[in-house]
N, C-alpha and C positions, 0 to 999 in steps of 0.2 A: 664305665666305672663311675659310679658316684664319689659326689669332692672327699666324703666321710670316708668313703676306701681307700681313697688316695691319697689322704694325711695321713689312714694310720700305716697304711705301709710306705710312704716316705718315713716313718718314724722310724721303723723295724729297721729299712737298708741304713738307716745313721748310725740307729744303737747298736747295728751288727756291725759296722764299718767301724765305730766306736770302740766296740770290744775287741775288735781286728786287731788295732794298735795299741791298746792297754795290755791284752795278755801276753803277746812276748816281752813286752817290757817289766811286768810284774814277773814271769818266770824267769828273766836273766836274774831282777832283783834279788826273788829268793834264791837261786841255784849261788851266786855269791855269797850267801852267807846263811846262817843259822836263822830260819826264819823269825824265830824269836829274840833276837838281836834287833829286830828293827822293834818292836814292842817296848825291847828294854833298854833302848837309847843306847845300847854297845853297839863293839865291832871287834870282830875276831879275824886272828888270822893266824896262818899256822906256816914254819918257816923246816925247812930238813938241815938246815946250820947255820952258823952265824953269818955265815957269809952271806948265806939267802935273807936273813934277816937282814943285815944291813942293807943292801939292795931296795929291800921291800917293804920294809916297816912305816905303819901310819900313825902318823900324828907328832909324834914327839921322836927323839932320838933312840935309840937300840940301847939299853940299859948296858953300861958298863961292864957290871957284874957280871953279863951272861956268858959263859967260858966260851973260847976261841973254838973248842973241840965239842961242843955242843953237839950233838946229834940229831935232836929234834925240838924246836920250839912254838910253845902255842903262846898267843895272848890275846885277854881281852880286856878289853879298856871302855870308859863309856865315851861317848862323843866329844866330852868336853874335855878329855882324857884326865880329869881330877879324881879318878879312881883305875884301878888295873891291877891285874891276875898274870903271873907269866908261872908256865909249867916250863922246864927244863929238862931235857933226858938227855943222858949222856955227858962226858965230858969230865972235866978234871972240878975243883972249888971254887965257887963265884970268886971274882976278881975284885982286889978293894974291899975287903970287907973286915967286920971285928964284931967279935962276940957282943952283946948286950942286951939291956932287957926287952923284951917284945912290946911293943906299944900296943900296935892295932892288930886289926884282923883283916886277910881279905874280903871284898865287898862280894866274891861270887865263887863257890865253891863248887862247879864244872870241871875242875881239873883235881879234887880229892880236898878231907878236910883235913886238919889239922892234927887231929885225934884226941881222943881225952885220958888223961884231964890236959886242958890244951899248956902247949910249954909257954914253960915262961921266960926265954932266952930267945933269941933269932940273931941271925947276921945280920948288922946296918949296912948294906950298902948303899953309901950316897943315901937318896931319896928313898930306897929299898928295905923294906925288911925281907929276908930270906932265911927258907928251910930246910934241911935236907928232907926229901922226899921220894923213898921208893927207891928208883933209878934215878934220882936226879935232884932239882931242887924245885921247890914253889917259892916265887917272888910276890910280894905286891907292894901298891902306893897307893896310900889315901892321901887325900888335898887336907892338911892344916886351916886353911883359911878360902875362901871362897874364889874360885876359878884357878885355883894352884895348880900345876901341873911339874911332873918331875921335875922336867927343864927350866921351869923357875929357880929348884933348889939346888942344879950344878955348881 
């Protein structure tokens, strides 16, 4: 075998041995999550009750508001968690909360929109604005000032 044969297939068994241990690693990545979650700097996660939520939740603490009897909860948040989406199904009315005017808007509407003409009232809870939605409620938090995160505002 010529030296010219025998670089390029020393190349082939690296780039194969290469791709060996890149592709389980990239399919566990995506099978955790929404592939487009890594694109868009979020992370989601999805809990069957508060209690699993408390358990499991990343980044910042388990919003107050979200009822004891919750049934099913999603959220996504971006990495830096100075924005977040939570869907709520089931359960009784967010906890701590009081009528007032809606400030923001969620930053990602995967979990249903708001509808129009969009209201002009929500629950404040804490760092939260909330809405009744469907079976349930929609939460979210924007960051006020740069790198904010709910648990700054407790």
């Amino acid at each position: 075998m010529s030296h010219r044969a025998a670089s390029a297939s020393s190349r082939r068994l690296r780039l194969a041995a290469a791709v060996g241990l890149v592709a389980p690693l990239l399919a566990l990545t995506l099978a955790a999550c929404n592939p487009m979650d890594v694109l868009e700097k979020v992370q989601s996660e999805e809990f069957g009750s508060r209690a699993d939520a408390e358990k499991g939740w990343v980044g910042v603490a388990v919003p107050a508001w979200i009822p004891a009897d919750a049934t099913k909860i999603k959220n996504t948040a971006t990495n830096n968690e100075t924005n977040s989406v939570i869907a709520v199904e089931g359960g009784g009315a967010p906890e701590g909360c009081e009528k007032t005017d809606r400030v923001g808007l969620p930053f990602d509407s995967r979990y249903g929109s708001l509808g129009e003409p969009l209201p002009t009232e929500a629950f404040a809870c804490g760092p939260y604005e909330v809405l009744e939605a469907g079976t349930g409620w929609l939460g979210w938090f924007n960051a006020r000032e740069e790198g904010q995160t709910p648990d700054d505002l407790r």
